[in-house]
C-alpha positions in Angstrom: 42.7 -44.6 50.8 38.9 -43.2 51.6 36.9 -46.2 53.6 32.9 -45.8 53.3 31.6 -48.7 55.2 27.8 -49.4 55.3 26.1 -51.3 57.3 22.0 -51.9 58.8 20.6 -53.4 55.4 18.7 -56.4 55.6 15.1 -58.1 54.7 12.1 -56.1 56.2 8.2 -56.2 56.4 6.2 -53.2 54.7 5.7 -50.8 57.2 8.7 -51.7 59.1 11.9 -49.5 59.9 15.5 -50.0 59.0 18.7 -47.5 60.2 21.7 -47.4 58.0 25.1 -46.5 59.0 28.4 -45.4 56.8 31.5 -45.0 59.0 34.0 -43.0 57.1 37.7 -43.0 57.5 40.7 -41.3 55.9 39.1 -38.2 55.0 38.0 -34.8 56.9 34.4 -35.9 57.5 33.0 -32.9 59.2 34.0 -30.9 55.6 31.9 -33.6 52.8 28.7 -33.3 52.2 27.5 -37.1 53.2 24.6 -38.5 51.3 22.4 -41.9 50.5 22.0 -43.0 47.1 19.9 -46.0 46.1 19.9 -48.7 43.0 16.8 -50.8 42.5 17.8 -53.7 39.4 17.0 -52.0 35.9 17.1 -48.6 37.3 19.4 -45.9 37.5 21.1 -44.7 40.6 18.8 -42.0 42.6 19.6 -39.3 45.5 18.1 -40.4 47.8 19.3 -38.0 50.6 22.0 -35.8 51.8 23.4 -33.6 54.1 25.6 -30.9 54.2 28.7 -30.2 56.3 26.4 -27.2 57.5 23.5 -30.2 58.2 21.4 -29.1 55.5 19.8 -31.7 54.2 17.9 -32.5 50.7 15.7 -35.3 50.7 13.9 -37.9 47.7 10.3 -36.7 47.1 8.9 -40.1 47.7 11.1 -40.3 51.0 9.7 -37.3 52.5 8.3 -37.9 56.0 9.3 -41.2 56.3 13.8 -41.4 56.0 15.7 -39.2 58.3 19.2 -38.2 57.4 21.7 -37.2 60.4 25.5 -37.0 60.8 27.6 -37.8 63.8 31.3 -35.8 63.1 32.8 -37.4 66.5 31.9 -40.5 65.0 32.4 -40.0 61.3 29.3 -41.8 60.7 26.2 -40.5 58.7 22.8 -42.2 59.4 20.0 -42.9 57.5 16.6 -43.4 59.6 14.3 -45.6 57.3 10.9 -46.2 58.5 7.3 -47.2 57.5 9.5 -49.0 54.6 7.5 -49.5 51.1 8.4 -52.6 48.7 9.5 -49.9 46.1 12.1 -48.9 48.6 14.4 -52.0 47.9 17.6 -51.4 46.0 21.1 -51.6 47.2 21.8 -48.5 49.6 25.4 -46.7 48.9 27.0 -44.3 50.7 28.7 -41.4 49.2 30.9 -38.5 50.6 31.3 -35.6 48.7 33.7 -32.3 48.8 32.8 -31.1 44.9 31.6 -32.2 41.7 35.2 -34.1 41.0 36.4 -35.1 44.7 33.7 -37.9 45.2 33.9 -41.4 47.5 32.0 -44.4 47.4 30.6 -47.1 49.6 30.1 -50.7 48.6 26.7 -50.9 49.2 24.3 -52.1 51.2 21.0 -54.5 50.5 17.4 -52.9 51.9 14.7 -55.5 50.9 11.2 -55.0 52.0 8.6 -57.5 51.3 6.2 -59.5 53.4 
């Protein structure tokens, strides 16, 4: 069974910079597309960012500049660089691997809170 484990949320001044892991396990890693998806309460689920198997990556408009997105295939571990955080940034923080529209995995979730 696919295993998307998150890890690196937490509570965090505005401003202030956060790094988000998913280890993966049990699938080919280097051949999924890996991405970041976030749910603030009473909103939908948004793209945040993801990255190809190629390493292109596809990023949030209001994310721009500020998240990175990077994959490590020896480690089977995609990243997501948070910084110069923004209240509106908190939501829970899943991780998702994806081969096509119908082959899709799931993390559990992580929490990213940022308030002073």
């Amino acid at each position: 069974q696919v295993q998307l484990v998150e890890s690196g949320g937490g509570l965090v001044q505005p401003g202030g910079s956060l790094r988000l892991s998913c280890a993966a396990s049990r699938i080919i890693f280097s051949s999924y597309t890996m991405g970041w998806y976030r749910q603030a309460p009473g909103k939908q689920r948004e793209s945040v960012a993801t990255i190809t198997s190629g390493r292109s990556t596809n990023y949030l408009d209001s994310v721009k500049g500020r998240f990175t997105i990077s994959r490590d295939n020896t480690k089977n571990t995609v990243y997501l660089q948070m910084n110069s955080l923004k209240p509106e940034d908190t939501a829970v923080y899943y991780c998702n691997a994806a081969r096509s529209s119908t082959i899709s995995h799931w993390g559990q979730g992580t929490q990213v809170t940022v308030s002073s």
